[in-house]
N, C-alpha and C positions, 0 to 999 in steps of 0.2 A: 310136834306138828300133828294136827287132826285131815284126816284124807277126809275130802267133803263129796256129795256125790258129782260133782261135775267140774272132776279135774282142779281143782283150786288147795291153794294148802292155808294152813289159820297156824301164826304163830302170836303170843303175846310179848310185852315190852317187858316183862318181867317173868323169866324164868316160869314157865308154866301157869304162871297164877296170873287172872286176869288181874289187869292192874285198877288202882284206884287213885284218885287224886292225891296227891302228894306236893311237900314244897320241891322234892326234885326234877318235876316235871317242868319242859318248857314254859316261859311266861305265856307263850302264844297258845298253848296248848291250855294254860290255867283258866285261859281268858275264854276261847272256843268253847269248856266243858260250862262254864259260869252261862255266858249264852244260850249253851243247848239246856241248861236245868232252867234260863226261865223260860224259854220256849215251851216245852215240853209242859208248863203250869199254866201258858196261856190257853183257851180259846182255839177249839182244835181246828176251827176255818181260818185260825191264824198261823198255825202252825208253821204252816211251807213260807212265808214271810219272813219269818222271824230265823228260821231256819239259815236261808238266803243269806239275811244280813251277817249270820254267825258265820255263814261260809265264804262269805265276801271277804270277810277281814282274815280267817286263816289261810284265805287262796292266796294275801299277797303277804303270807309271814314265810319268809324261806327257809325259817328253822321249824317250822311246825310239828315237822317228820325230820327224826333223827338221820342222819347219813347211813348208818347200819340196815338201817328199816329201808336204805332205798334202793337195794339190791334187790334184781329180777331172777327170779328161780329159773333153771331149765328148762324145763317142761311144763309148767305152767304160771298163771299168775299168782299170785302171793294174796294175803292178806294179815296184817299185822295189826293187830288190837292193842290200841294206846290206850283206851280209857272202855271202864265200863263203870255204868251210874249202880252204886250201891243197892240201889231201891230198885233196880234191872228195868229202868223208864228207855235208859238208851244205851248203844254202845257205839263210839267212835272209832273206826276202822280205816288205816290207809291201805291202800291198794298199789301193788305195784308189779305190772305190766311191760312182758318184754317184747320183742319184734314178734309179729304176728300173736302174739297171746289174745286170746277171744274168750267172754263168758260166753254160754250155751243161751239160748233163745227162753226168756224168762220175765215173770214178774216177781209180785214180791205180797208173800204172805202179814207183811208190817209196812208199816210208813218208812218210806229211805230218800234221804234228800242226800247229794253227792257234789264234790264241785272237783276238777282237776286242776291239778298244783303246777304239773311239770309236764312239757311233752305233752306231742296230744293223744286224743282218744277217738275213735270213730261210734259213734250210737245209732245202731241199725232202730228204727222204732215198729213196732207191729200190731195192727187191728186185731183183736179175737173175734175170732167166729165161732160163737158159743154152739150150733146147732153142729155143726163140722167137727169141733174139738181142734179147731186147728187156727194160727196164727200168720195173718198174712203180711208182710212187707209193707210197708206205705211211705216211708224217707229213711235218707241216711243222713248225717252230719258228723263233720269234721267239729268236735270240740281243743280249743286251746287252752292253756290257762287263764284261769277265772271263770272261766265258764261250765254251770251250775245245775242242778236239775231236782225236782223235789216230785214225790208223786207218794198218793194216799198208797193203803194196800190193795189188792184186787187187779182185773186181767184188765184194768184199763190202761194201764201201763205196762203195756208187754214191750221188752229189748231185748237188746244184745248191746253191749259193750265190749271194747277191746282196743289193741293198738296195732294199727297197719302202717307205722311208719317203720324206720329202722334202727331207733334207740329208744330208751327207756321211759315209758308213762308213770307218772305217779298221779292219784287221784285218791280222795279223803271222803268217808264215806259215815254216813251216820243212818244207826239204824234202833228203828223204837222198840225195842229187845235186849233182853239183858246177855250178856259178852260169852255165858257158857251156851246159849242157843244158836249163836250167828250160824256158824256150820252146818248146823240140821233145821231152821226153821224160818229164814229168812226168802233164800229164794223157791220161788215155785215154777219150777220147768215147764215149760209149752211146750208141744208140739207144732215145728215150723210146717206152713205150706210145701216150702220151696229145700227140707231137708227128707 
């Protein structure tokens, strides 16, 4: 497990080593990483589209994430790396989220498009105020399963994510990064208003 700096832990599908495509991996999972490689080739104002439709079909595969993989930590949320692209274009991450587990007030140093699987998630969303340094509130949403979210890199998508209900969230997360950097170079911490 890698301690990340805000409270989350990174475990991979294969004994320390990120993993890579394989025939042992789910069909559903063959099929999602096939998607994200041509995504990732298309047309980068197509990108979040295409993304969409790849997280469409694995939000309604119920084996996508192994049952091992869907155990919520203690004290924080979890994240497990199924897939990292050879060529380090992307990494496929689920996420799994237990009663009150929350990420910290953040955006994202890469492109991350996410959809949840299981359980829902609540996404606080937030304006930057560049001159401030600071991040303010503007909605919250209740997400369910299937439901999807894609956003470029940069403070134009400042959140929080997390799960305010009282059993277990799971949500599958794709990031344009290769699988040894998730931990240190994906998200970028804001400073909330209201923290």
């Amino acid at each position: 497990m890698i301690q990340t700096p805000f409270a989350a832990s990174i475990t991979t599908a294969s004994a320390g080593r990120v993993p890579e495509l394989s025939p042992a991996q789910p069909v559903g999972l063959r099929a999602l990483i096939e998607r994200v490689e041509a995504a990732v080739c298309a047309p980068i104002g197509e990108l979040g589209g295409h993304l969409a439709s790849a997280l469409a079909a694995a939000a309604a595969d119920p084996d996508i994430v192994p049952a091992p993989l869907r155990v919520a930590a203690k004290d924080r949320y979890a994240r497990h790396i199924l897939h990292a692209d050879a060529a380090g274009r992307f990494t496929i991450v689920a996420l799994v989220w237990g009663a009150g587990q929350f990420s910290p007030v953040h955006a994202h140093h890469t492109w991350c498009a996410y959809a949840v699987l299981d359980g829902a998630l609540t996404e606080t969303a937030y304006a930057y105020d560049a001159a401030a340094g600071v991040a303010h509130p503007l909605s919250q949403e209740r997400m369910t399963q299937g439901a999807m979210r894609f956003e470029y890199a940069g403070l134009s998508g400042v959140h929080k994510l997390g799960n305010a209900e009282d059993n277990i969230g799971l949500s599958l997360h794709i990031y344009g990064i290769d699988g040894a950097r998730v931990g240190s170079h994906v998200n970028r911490l804001v400073l909330s208003a209201n923290h």
